[in-house]
C-alpha positions in Angstrom: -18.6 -7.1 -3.6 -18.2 -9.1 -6.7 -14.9 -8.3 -8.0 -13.3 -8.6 -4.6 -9.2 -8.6 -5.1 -8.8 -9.3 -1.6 -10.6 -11.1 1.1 -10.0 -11.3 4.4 -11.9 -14.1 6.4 -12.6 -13.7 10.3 -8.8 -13.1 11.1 -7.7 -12.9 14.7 -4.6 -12.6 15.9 -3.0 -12.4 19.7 0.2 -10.9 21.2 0.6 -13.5 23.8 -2.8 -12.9 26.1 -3.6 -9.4 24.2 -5.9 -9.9 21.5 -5.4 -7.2 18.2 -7.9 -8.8 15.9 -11.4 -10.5 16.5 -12.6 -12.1 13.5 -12.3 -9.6 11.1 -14.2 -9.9 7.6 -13.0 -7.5 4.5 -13.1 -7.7 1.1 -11.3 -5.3 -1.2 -12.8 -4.7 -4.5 -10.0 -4.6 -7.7 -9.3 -0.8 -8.6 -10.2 1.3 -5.9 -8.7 3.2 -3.6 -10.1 1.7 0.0 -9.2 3.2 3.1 -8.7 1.5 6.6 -9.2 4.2 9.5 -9.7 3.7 13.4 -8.2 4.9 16.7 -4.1 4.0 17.4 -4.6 0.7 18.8 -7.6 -0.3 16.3 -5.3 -2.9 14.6 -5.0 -1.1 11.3 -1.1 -1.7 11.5 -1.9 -5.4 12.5 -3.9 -6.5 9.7 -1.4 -4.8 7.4 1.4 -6.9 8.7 -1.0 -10.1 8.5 -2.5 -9.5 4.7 1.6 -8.8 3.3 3.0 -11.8 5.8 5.2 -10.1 8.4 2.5 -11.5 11.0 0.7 -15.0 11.1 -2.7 -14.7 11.8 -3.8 -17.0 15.1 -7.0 -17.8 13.3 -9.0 -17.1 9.8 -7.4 -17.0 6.2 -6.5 -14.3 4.1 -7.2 -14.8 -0.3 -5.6 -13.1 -2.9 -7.4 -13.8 -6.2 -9.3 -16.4 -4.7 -5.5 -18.4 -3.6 -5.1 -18.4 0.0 -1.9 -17.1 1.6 -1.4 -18.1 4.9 2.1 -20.3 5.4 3.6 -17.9 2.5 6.6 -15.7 3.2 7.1 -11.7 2.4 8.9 -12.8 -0.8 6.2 -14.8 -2.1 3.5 -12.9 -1.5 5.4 -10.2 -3.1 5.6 -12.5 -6.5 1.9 -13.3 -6.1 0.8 -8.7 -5.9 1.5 -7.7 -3.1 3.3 -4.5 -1.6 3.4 -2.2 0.8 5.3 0.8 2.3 5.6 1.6 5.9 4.6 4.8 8.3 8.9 5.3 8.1 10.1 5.5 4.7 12.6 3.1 3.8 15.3 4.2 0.6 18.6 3.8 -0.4 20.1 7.3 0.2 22.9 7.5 -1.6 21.2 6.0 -4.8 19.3 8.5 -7.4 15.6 8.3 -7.3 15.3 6.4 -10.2 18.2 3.8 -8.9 15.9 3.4 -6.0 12.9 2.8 -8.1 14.4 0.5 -10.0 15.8 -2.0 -7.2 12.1 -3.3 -7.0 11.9 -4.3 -10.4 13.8 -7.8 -9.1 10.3 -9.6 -8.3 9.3 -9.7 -11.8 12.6 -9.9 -14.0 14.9 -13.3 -14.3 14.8 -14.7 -11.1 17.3 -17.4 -11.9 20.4 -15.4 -10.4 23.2 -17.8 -11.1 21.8 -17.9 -15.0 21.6 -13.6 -15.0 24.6 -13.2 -13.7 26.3 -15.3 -16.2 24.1 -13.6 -19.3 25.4 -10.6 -17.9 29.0 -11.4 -17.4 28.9 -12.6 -21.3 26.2 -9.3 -22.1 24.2 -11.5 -23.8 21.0 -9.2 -25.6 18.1 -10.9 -23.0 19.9 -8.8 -20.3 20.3 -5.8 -22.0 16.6 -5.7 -23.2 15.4 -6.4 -19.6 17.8 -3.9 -18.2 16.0 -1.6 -20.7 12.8 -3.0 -20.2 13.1 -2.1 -16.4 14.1 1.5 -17.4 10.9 2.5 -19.0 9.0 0.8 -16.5 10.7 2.6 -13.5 10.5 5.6 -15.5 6.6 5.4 -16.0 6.2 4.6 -12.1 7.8 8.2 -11.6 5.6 10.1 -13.8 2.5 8.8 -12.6 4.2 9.3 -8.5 4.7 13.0 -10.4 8.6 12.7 -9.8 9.9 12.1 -13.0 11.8 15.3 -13.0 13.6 14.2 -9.5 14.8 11.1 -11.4 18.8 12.1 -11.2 18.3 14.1 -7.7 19.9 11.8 -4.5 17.2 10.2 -2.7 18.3 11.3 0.5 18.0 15.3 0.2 14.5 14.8 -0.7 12.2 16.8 1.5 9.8 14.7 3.5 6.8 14.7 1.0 8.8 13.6 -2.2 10.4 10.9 -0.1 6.9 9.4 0.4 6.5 9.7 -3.2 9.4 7.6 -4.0 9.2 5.4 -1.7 5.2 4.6 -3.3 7.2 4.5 -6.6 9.6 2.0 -5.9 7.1 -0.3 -4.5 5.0 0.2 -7.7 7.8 -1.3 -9.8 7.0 -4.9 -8.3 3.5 -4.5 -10.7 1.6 -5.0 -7.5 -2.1 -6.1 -7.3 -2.2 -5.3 -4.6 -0.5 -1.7 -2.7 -0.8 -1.6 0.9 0.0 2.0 2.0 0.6 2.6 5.7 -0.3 6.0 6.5 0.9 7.8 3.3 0.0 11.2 4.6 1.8 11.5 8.1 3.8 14.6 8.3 3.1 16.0 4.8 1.7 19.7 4.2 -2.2 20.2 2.7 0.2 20.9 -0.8 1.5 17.3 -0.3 -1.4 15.7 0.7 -2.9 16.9 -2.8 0.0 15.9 -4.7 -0.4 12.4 -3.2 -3.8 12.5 -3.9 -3.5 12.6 -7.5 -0.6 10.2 -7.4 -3.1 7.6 -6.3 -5.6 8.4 -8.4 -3.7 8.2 -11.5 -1.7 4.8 -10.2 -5.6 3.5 -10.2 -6.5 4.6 -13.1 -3.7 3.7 -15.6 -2.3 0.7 -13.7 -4.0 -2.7 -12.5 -3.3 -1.6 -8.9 -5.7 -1.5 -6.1 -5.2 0.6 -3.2 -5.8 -0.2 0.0 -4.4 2.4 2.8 -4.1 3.1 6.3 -4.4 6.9 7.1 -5.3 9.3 10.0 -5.3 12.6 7.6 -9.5 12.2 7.0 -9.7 15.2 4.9 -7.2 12.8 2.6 -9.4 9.6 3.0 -12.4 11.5 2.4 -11.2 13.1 -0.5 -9.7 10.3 -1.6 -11.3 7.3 -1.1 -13.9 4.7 -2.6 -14.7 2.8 -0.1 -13.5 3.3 4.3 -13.5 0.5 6.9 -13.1 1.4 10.1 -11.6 -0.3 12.9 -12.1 -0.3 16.9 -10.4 -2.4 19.8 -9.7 -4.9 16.8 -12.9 -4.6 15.3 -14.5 -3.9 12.2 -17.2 -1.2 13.1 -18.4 0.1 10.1 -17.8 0.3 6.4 -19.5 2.6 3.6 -18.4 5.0 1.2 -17.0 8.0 2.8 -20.2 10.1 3.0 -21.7 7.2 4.7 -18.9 7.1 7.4 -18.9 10.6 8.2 -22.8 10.3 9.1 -21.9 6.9 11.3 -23.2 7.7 14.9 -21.1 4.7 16.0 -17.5 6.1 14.2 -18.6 9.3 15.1 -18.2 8.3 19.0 -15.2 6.0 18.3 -13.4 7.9 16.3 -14.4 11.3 14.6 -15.7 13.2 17.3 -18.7 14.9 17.5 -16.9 18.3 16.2 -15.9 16.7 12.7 -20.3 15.5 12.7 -21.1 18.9 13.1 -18.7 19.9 10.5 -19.5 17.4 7.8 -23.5 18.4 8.7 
C-alpha cells in the first residue's frame, strides 16, 4: 500500500511464557475503513492495546506517519492521531451528550493549563473563541455520529446503540488520524448496526480519519469494510478485500465456517 497511515512491523508480544502476537506485519492505508477479524484469542484486542500504547510490544515497531511510537504513552499518542473506544463503553453519565463529546476536545485546545485557567479566570476573548470553537466542532462530530438531535438528552439513559454512537463521537473530537474501534457492533440490533454503518462511512468521507476496527458482526465488516485482516493463534492469516476473505479456504476453516462459504457461494 502506498499511502499506508499506519504500519505495523513484525510485532510480538508475550504474557509471561504465553505468546499473543508472532511477528505481525500490517499496514493501514489513510481513509478507509479496515477491519481486523479472527477467533477470541486471535490477538485482535492485543494489537489494539499495542498500536494506542496501553501494551508494549516485546518485539517489532509500530509507525504512525512514518514516526515510530514505541516508548510513547496513551497521552501522546493521543496528540500524535490516535484514538480508540473499547468493547465497554466508557461516558460520563450524568453529563449531556454533547458535554460528553466535548471533554475530548482537551488534546487539541491550549494545553498550557496554568495559562487557560488564568485567561479564563480574567475571560480573556482567546478562551471564549476556543470555547466556541470546541462547540461547533463537537457539534459536527454528532451529526456525522447521526446524534445531533440527542445533544441535550443525559448520556446515561441512552439505549445501548446510541451509547456506542457517543462514545465514537467523543473520541472523534480529539481530530484523530487514526480511530481504533473495538468491536463497535456487539450487542446492537440489524437497525443499529446500519445506523453505525453509515456513521462510519460518513466520518471517512468528510473527515481525515481512518478507520481501523475490530468486529465479530461479519455481515457489518462485510458491508462495511475496505480492506479485512484476519487473525489466528496470533497470526496474520489472510488479508483482501472482503469478497476475497469470504472465498479464503484457510479463514473459512479458522474462522467463518463452512456454513457462512456456502452462503457467500
Amino acid at each position: 500500500m502506498e499511502d499506508s497511515l499506519l504500519k505495523v512491523k513484525e510485532v510480538t508480544k508475550y504474557f509471561g511464557g504465553l505468546q499473543a502476537l508472532d511477528k505481525v506485519d500490517l499496514c493501514i492505508e489513510r481513509g478507509l475503513i479496515t477491519g481486523l477479524i479472527g477467533p477470541n484469542g486471535a490477538g485482535k484486542t492485543t494489537l489494539f492495546n499495542i498500536i494506542a500504547g496501553f501494551y508494549p510490544p516485546s518485539g517489532g515497531n509500530v509507525f504512525l506517519d512514518g514516526e515510530c511510537l514505541n516508548g510513547l504513552p496513551v497521552h501522546k499518542r493521543v496528540e500524535r492521531g490516535i484514538a480508540r473506544t473499547f468493547q465497554i463503553t466508557r461516558m460520563f453519565k450524568q453529563m449531556n451528550v454533547l458535554e460528553n463529546v466535548m471533554v475530548g476536545a482537551h488534546s487539541w485546545t491550549t494545553r498550557n493549563r496554568a495559562m487557560a485557567f488564568l485567561a479564563g479566570m480574567l475571560n480573556l476573548s482567546s478562551i471564549r473563541h476556543q470555547e466556541a470553537e470546541i462547540l461547533e466542532y463537537a457539534v459536527e462530530m454528532l451529526r456525522l455520529a447521526g446524534i445531533e438531535k440527542l445533544a441535550h438528552e443525559m448520556a446515561g439513559t441512552l439505549p445501548h446503540g446510541q451509547q456506542r454512537l457517543l462514545e465514537m463521537a467523543r473520541a472523534m473530537t480529539t481530530k484523530p488520524k487514526l480511530l481504533l474501534l473495538d468491536e463497535p457492533a456487539a450487542g446492537l440490533n440489524p437497525h443499529e448496526v446500519d445506523v453505525l454503518r453509515k456513521a462510519l462511512r460518513s466520518i471517512v468521507t468528510n473527515t481525515e480519519t481512518t478507520i481501523l476496527l475490530v468486529e465479530h458482526d461479519m455481515r457489518m465488516v462485510m458491508e462495511t469494510c475496505d480492506w479485512v485482516y484476519v487473525f489466528d493463534f496470533g497470526r496474520k492469516i489472510a488479508e483482501d478485500i472482503p469478497e476475497g476473505i469470504t472465498k479464503n479456504k484457510k479463514v473459512v476453516e479458522a474462522y467463518l465456517g463452512k456454513e457462512y462459504s456456502h452462503a457467500s457461494a
